[in-house]
C-alpha positions in Angstrom: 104.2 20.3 -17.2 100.9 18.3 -17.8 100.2 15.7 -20.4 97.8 12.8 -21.2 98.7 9.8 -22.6 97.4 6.9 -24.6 95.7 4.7 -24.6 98.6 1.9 -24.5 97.4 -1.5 -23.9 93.6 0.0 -22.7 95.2 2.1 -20.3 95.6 6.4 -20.5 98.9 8.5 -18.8 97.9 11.6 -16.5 101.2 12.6 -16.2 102.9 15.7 -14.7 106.0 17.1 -13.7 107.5 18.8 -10.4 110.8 20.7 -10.0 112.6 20.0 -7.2 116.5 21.0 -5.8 117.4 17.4 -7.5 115.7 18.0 -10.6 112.3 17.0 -12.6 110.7 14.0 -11.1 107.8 12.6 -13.6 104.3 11.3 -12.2 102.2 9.1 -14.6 98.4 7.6 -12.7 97.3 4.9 -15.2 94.0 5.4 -15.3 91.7 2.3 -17.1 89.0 5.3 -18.7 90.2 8.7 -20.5 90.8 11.5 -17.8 89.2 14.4 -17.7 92.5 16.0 -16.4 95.8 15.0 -14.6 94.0 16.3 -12.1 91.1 14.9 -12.3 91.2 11.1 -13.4 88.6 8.9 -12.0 89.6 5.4 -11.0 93.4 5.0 -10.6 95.2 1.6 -10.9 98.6 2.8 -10.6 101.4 5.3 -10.1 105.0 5.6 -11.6 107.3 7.6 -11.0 110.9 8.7 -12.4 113.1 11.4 -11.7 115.3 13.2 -11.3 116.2 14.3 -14.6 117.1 18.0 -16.0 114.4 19.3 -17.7 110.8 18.2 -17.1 110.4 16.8 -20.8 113.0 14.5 -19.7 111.1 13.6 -17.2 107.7 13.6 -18.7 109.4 11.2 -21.3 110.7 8.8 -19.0 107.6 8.6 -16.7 106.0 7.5 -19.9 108.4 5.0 -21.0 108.7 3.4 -16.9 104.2 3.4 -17.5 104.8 1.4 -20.8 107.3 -1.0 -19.9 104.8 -1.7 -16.9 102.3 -2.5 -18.9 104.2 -4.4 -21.5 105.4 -7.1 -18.7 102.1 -6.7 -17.0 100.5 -8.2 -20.6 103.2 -10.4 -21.2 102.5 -12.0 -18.1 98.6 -12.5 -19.1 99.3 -13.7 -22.1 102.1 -16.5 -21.8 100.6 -19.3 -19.8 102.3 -21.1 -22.7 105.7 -19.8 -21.1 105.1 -20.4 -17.5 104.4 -24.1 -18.2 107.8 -24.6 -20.7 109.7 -22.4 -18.4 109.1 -25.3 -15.1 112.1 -26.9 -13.8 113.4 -29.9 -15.4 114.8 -33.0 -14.3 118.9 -33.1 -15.2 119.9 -36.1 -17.6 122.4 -38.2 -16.0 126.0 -38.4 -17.2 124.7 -41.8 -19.2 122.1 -40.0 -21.0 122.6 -37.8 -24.0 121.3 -34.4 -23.4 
């Protein structure tokens, strides 16, 4: 099973399926431009995989969802310099200090 997906945060799904004694394992390339095919993507910034599952729409589904929680942390991460900062280790209060 083939299938392209997107785009989700700028970034487009080749994704395909392969049967194996264990099951379907999914395969997504995230691919910054629109594919021509799975096959055939152009520049590649990353694979995902996820498997095995029983049927390869299974599969196909969860390679998607593995590609789009990637992405969502990967933007989360750009965009929350805010958090980083707050997030620092803070001096404790001492037991004579309210907290």
């Amino acid at each position: 099973m083939e299938h392209i997906a997107g785009p989700v945060f700028g970034f487009y799904f080749a994704c395909y399926t392969i049967q194996t004694g264990e099951g379907h394992y999914g395969y997504a390339k995230l691919c910054p431009d629109l594919p021509m095919s799975v096959w055939d993507t152009g520049e590649v910034v990353r694979k995902v995989t996820a498997g095995p599952y029983p049927t390869p729409e299974a599969a196909l589904q969860a390679v998607i969802a593995r590609s789009e929680r990637r992405l969502a942390r990967r933007e989360a991460r750009r965009n929350s310099e805010w958090l980083v900062l707050d997030s620092a280790p803070q001096p404790l209060a001492s037991a004579s200090e309210p907290a």
